[in-house]
N, CA, C and O atoms as a GROMACS GRO file, in nm:
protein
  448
    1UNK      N    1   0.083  -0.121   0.000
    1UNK     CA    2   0.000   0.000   0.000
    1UNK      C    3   0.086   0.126   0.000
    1UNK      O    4   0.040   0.240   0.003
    2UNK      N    5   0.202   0.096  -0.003
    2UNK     CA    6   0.326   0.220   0.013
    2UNK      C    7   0.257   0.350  -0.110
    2UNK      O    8   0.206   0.460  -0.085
    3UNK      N    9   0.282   0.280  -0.242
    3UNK     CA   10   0.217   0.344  -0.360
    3UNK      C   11   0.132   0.438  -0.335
    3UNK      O   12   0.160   0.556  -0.352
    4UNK      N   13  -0.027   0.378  -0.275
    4UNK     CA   14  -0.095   0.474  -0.260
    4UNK      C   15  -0.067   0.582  -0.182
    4UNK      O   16  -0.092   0.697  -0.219
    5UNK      N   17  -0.002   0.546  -0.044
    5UNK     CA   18   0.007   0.656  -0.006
    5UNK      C   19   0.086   0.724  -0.044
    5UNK      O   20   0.097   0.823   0.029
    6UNK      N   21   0.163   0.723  -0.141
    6UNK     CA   22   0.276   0.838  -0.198
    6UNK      C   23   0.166   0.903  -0.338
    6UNK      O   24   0.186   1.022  -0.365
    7UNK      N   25   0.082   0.847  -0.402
    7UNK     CA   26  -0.015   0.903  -0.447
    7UNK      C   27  -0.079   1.036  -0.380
    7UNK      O   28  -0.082   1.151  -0.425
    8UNK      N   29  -0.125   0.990  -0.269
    8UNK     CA   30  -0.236   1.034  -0.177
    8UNK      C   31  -0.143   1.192  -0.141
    8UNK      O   32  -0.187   1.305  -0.125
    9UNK      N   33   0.002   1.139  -0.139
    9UNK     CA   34   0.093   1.268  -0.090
    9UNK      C   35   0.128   1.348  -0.211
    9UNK      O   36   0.228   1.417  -0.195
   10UNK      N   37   0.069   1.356  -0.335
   10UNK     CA   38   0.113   1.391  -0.470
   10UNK      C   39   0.018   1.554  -0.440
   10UNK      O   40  -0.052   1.599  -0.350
   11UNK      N   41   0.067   1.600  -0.569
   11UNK     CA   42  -0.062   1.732  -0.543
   11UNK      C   43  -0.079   1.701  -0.751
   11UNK      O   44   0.016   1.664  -0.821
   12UNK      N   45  -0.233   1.732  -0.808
   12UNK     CA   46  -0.242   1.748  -0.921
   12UNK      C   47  -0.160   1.844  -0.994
   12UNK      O   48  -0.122   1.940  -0.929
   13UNK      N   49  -0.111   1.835  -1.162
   13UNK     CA   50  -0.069   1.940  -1.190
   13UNK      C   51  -0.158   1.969  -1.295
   13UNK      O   52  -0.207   1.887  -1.372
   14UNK      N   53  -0.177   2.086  -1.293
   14UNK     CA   54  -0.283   2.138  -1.422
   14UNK      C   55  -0.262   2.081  -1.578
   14UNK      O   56  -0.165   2.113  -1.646
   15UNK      N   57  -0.306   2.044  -1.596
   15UNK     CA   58  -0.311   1.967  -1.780
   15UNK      C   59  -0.372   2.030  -1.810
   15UNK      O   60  -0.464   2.064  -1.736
   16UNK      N   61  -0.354   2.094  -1.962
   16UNK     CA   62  -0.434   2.157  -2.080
   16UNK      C   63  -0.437   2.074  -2.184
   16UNK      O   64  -0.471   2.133  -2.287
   17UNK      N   65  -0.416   1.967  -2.198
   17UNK     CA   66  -0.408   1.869  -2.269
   17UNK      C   67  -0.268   1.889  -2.371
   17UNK      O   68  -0.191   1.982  -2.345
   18UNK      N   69  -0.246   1.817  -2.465
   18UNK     CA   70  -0.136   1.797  -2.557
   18UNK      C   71  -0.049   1.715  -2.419
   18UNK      O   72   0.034   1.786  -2.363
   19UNK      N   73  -0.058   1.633  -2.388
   19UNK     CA   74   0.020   1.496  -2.346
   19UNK      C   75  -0.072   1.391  -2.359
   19UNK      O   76  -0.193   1.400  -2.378
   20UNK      N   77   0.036   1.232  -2.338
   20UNK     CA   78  -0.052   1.136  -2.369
   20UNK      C   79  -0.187   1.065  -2.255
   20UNK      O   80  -0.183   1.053  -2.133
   21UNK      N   81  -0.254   1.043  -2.313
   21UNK     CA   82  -0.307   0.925  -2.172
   21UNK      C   83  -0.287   0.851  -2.162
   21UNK      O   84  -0.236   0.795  -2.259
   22UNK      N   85  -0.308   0.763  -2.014
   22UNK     CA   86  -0.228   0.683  -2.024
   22UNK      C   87  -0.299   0.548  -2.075
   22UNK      O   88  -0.419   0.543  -2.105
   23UNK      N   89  -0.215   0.444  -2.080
   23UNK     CA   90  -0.292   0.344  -2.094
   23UNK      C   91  -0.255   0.234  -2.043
   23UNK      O   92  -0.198   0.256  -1.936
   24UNK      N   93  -0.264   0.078  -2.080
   24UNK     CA   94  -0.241  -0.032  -2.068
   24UNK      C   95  -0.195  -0.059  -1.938
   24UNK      O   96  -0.263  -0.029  -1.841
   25UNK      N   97  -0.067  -0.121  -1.927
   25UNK     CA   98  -0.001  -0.139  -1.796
   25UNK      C   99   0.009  -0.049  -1.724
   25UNK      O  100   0.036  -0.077  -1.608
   26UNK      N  101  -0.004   0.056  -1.751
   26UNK     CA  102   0.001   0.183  -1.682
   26UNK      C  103  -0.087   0.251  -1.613
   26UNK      O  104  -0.053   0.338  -1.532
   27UNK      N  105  -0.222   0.216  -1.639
   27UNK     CA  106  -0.319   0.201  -1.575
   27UNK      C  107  -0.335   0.111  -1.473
   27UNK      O  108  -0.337   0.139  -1.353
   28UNK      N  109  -0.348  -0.015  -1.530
   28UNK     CA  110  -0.346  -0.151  -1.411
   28UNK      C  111  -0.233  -0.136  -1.333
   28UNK      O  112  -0.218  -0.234  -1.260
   29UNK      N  113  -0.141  -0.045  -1.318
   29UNK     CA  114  -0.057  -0.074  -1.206
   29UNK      C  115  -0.095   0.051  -1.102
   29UNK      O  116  -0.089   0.050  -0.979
   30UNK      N  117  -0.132   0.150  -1.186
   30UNK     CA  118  -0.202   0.260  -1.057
   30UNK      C  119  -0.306   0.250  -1.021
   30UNK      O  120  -0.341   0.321  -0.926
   31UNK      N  121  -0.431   0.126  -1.101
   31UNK     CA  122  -0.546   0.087  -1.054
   31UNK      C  123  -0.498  -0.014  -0.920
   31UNK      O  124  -0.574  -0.050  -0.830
   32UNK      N  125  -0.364  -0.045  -0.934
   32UNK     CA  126  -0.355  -0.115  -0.794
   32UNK      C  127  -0.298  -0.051  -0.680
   32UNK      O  128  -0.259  -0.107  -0.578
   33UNK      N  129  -0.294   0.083  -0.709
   33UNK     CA  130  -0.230   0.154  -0.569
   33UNK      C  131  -0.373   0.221  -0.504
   33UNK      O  132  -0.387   0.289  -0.402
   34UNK      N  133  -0.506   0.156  -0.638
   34UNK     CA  134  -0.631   0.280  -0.558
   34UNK      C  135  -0.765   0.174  -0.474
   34UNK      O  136  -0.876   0.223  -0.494
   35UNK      N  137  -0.767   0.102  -0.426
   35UNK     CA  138  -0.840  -0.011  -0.425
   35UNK      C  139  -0.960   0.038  -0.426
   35UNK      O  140  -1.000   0.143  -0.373
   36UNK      N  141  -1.057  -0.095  -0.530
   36UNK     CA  142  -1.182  -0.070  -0.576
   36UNK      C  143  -1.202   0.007  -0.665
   36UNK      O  144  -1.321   0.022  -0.694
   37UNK      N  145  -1.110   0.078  -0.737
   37UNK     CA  146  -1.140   0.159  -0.814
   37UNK      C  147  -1.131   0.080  -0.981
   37UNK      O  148  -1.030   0.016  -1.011
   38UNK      N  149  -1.265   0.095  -1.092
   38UNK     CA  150  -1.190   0.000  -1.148
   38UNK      C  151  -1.207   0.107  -1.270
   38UNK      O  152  -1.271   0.212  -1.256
   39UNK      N  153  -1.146   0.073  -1.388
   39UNK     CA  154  -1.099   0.154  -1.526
   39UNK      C  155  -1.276   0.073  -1.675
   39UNK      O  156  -1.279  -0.031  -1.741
   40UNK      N  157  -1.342   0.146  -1.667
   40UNK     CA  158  -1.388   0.165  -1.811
   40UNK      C  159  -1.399   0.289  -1.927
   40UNK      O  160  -1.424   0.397  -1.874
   41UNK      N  161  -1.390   0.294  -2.032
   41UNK     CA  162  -1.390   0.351  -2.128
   41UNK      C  163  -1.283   0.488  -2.087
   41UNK      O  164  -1.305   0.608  -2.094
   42UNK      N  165  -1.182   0.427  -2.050
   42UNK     CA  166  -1.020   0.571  -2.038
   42UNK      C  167  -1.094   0.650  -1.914
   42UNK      O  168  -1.057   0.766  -1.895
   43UNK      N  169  -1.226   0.580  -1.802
   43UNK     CA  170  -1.221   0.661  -1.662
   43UNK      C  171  -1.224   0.586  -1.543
   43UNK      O  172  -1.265   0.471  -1.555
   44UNK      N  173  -1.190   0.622  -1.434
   44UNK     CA  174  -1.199   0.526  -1.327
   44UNK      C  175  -1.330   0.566  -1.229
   44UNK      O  176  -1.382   0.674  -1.200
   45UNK      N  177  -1.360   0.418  -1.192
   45UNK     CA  178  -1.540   0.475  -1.117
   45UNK      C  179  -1.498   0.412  -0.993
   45UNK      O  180  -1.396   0.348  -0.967
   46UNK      N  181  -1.604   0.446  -0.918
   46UNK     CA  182  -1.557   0.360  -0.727
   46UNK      C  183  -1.703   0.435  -0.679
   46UNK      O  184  -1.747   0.549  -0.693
   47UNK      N  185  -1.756   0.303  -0.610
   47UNK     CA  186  -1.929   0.377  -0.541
   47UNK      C  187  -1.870   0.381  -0.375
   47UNK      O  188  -1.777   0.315  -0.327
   48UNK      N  189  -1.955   0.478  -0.311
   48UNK     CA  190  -1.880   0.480  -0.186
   48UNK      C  191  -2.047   0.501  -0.122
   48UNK      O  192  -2.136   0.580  -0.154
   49UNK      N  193  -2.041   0.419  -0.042
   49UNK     CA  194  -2.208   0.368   0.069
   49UNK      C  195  -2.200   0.429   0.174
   49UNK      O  196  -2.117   0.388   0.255
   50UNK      N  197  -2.271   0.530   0.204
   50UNK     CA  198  -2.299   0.576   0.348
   50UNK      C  199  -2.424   0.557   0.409
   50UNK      O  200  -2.518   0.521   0.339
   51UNK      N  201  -2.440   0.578   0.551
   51UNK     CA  202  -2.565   0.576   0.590
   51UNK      C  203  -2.659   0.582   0.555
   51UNK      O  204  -2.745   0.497   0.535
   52UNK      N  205  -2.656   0.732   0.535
   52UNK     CA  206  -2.777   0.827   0.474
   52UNK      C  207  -2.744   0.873   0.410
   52UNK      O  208  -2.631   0.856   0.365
   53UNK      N  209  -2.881   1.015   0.342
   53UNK     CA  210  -2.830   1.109   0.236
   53UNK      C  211  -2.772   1.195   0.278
   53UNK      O  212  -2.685   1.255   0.215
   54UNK      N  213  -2.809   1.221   0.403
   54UNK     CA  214  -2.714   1.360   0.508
   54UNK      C  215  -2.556   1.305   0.455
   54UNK      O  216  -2.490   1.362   0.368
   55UNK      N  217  -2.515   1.186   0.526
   55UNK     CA  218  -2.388   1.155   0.509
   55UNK      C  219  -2.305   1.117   0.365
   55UNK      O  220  -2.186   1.113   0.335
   56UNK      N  221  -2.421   1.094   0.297
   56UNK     CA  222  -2.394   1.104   0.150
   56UNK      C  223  -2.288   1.204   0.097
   56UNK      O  224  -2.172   1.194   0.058
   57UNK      N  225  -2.381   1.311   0.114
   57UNK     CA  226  -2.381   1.475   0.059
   57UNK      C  227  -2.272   1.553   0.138
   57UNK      O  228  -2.217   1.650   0.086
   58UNK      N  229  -2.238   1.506   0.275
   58UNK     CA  230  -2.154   1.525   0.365
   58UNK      C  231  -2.026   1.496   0.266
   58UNK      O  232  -1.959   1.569   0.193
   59UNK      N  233  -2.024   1.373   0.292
   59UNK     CA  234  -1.886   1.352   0.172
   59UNK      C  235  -1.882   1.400   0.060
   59UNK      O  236  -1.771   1.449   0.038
   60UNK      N  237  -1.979   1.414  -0.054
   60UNK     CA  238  -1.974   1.508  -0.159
   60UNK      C  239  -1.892   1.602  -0.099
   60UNK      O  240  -1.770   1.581  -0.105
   61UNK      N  241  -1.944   1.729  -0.026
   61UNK     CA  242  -1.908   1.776  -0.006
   61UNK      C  243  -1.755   1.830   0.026
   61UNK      O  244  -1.708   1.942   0.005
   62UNK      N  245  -1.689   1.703   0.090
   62UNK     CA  246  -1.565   1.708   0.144
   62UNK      C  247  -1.482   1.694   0.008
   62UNK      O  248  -1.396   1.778  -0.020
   63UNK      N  249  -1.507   1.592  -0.073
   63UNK     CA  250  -1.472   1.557  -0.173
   63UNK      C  251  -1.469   1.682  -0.254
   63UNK      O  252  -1.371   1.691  -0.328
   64UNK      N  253  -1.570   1.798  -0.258
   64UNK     CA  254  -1.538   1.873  -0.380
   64UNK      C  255  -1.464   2.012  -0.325
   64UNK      O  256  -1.439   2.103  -0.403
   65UNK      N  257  -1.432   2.020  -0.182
   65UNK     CA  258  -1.287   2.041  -0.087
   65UNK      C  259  -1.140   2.040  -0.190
   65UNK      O  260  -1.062   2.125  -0.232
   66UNK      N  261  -1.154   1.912  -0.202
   66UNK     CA  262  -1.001   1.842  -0.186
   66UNK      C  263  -0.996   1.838  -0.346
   66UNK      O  264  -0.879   1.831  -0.385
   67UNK      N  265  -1.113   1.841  -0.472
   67UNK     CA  266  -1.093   1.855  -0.603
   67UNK      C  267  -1.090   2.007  -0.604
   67UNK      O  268  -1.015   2.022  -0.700
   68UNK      N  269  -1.114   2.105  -0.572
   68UNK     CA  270  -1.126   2.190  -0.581
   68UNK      C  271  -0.969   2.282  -0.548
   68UNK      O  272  -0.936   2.384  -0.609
   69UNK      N  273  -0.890   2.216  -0.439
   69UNK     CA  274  -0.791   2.248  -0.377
   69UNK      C  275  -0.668   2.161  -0.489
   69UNK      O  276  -0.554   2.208  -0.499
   70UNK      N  277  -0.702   2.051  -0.555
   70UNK     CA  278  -0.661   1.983  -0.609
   70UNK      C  279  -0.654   2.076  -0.830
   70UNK      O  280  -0.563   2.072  -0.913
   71UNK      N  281  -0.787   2.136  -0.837
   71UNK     CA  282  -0.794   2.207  -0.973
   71UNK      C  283  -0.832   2.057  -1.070
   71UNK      O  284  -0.810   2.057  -1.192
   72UNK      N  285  -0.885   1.945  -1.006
   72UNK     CA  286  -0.918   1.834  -1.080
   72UNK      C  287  -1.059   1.763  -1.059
   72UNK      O  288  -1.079   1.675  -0.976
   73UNK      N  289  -1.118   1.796  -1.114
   73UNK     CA  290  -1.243   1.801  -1.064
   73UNK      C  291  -1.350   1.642  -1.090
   73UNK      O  292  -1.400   1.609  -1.197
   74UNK      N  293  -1.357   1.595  -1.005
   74UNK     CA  294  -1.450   1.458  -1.068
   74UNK      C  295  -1.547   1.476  -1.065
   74UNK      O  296  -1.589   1.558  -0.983
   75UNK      N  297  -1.672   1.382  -1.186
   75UNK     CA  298  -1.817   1.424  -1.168
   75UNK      C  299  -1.886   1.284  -1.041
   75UNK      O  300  -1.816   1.191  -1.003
   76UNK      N  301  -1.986   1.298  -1.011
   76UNK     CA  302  -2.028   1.213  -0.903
   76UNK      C  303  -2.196   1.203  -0.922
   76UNK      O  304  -2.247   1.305  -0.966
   77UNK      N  305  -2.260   1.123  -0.901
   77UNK     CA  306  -2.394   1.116  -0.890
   77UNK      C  307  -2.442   1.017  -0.750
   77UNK      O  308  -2.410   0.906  -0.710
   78UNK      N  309  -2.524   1.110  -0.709
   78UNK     CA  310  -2.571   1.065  -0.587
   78UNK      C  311  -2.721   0.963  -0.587
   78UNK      O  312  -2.809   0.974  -0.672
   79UNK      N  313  -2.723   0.871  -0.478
   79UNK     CA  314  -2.889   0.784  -0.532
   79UNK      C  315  -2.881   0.728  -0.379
   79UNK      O  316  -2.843   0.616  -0.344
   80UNK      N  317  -2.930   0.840  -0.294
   80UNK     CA  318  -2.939   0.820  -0.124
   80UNK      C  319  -2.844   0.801  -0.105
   80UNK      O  320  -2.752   0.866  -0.153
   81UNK      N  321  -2.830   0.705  -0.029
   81UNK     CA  322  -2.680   0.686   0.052
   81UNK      C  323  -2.554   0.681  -0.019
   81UNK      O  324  -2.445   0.702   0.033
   82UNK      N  325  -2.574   0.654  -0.140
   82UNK     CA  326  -2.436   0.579  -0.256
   82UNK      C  327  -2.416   0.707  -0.315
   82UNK      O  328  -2.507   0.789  -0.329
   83UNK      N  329  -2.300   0.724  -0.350
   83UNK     CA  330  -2.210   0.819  -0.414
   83UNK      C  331  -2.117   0.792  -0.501
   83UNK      O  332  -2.004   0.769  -0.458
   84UNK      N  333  -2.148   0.787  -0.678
   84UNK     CA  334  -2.084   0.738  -0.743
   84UNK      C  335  -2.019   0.844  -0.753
   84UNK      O  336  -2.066   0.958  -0.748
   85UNK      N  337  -1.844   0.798  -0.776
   85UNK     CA  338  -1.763   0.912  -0.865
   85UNK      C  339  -1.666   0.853  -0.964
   85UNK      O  340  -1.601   0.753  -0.933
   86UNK      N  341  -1.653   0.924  -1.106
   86UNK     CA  342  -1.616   0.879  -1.214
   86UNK      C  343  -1.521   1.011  -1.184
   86UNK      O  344  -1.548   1.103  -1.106
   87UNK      N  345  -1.379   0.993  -1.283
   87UNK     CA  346  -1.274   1.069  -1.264
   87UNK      C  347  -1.208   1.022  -1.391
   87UNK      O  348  -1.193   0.904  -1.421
   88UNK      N  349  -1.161   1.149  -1.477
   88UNK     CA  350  -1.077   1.142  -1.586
   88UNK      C  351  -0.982   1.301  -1.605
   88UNK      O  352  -0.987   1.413  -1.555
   89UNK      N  353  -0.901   1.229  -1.704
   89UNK     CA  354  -0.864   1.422  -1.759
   89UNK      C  355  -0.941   1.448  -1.861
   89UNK      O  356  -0.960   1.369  -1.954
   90UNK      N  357  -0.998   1.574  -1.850
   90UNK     CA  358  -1.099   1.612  -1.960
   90UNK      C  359  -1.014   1.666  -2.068
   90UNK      O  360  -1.032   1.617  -2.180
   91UNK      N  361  -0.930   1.752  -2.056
   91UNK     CA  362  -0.792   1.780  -2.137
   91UNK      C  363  -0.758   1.662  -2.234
   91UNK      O  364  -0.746   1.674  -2.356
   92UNK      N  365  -0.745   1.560  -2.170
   92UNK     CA  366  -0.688   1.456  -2.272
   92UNK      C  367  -0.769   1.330  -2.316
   92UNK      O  368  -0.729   1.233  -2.380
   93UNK      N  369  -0.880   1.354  -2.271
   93UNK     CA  370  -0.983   1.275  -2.320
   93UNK      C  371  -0.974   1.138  -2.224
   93UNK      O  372  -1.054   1.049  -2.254
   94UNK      N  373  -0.904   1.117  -2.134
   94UNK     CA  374  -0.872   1.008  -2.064
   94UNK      C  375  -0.801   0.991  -1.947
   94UNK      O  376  -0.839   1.059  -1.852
   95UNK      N  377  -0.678   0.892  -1.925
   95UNK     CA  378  -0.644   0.890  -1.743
   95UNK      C  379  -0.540   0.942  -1.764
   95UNK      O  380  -0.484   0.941  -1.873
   96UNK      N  381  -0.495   0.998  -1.658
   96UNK     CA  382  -0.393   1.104  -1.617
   96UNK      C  383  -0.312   1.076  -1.478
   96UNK      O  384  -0.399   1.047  -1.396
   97UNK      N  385  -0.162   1.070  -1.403
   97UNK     CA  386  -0.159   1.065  -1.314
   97UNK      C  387  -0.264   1.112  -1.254
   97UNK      O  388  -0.342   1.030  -1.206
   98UNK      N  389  -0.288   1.233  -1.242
   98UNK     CA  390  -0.363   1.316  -1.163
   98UNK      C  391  -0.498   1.299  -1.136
   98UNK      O  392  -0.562   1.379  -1.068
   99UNK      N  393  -0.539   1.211  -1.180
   99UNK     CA  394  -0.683   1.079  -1.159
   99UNK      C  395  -0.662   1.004  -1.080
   99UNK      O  396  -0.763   0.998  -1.010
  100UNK      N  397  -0.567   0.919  -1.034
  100UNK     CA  398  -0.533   0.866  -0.955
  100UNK      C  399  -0.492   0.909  -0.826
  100UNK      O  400  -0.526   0.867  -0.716
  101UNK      N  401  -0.418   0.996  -0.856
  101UNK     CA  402  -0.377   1.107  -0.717
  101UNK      C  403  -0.531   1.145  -0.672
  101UNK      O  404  -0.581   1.093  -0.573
  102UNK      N  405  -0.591   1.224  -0.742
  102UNK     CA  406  -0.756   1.231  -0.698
  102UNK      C  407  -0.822   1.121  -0.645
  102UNK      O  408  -0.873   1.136  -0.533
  103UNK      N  409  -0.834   1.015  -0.699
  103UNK     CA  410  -0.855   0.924  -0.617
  103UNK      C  411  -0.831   0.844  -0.534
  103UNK      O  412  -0.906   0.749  -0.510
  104UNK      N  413  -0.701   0.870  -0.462
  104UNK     CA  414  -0.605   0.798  -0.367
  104UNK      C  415  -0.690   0.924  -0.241
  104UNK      O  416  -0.744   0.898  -0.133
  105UNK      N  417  -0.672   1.048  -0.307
  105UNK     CA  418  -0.737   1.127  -0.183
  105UNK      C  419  -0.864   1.134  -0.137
  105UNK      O  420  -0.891   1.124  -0.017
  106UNK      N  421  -0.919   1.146  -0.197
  106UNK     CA  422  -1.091   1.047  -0.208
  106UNK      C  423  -1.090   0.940  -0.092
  106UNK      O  424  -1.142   0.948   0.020
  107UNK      N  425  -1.015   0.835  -0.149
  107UNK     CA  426  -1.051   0.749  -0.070
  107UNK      C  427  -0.963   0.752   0.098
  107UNK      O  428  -0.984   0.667   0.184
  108UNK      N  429  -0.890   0.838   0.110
  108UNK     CA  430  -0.862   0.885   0.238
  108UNK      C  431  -0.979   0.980   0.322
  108UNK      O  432  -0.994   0.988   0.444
  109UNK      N  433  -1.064   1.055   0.201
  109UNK     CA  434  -1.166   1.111   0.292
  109UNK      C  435  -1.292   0.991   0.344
  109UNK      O  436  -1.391   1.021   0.411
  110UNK      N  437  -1.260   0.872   0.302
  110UNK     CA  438  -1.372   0.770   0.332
  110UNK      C  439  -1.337   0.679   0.352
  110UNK      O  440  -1.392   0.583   0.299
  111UNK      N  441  -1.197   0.654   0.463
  111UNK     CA  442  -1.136   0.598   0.536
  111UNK      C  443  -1.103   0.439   0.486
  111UNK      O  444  -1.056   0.344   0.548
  112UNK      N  445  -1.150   0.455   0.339
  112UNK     CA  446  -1.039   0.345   0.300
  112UNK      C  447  -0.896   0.323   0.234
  112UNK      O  448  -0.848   0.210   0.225
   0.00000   0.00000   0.00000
């Protein structure tokens, strides 16, 4: 778990796109520093279950904290307690370190 947390200690850097995304092995090896998080169509998704909708929205909340402080913004849809969030670079049409770093911190705000 070393990985992630050196993720988790990363900060995003702004992309305007013109670099590559990433792909192949390169993905599956930072999909294993983020657990649960899994890769379709060049984005990574992860549902996160809370109580309620209070605590739902609670975490939204925290979460758009730390993207916001981060300049990387993930989209999320809420359905009561569950909180989906999908995360890509919009710049490059696909995954980016900085997707992963986002989601290493994510999942520190929801203590996994």
């Amino acid at each position: 778990m070393k990985a992630a947390m050196d993720l988790k200690s990363k900060r995003c850097v702004p992309c305007e796109g013109g670099v590559p995304k990433l792909a192949g092995e390169t993905v599956c090896a930072l999909l294993r520093d983020v657990s649960g998080w899994t890769e379709t169509d060049d984005k990574i998704h992860k549902a996160f279950t809370h109580k309620n909708f209070v605590e739902a929205m609670a975490f939204v909340n925290r979460v758009a904290e730390v993207a916001e402080a981060e300049g990387h913004h993930p989209d999320f849809c809420v359905h009561y307690s569950r909180v989906d969030v999908t995360i890509w670079t919009h710049a490059v049409g696909g995954l980016t370190e900085n997707d992963f770093i986002l989601a290493a911190k994510i999942d520190a705000l929801s203590g996994c």
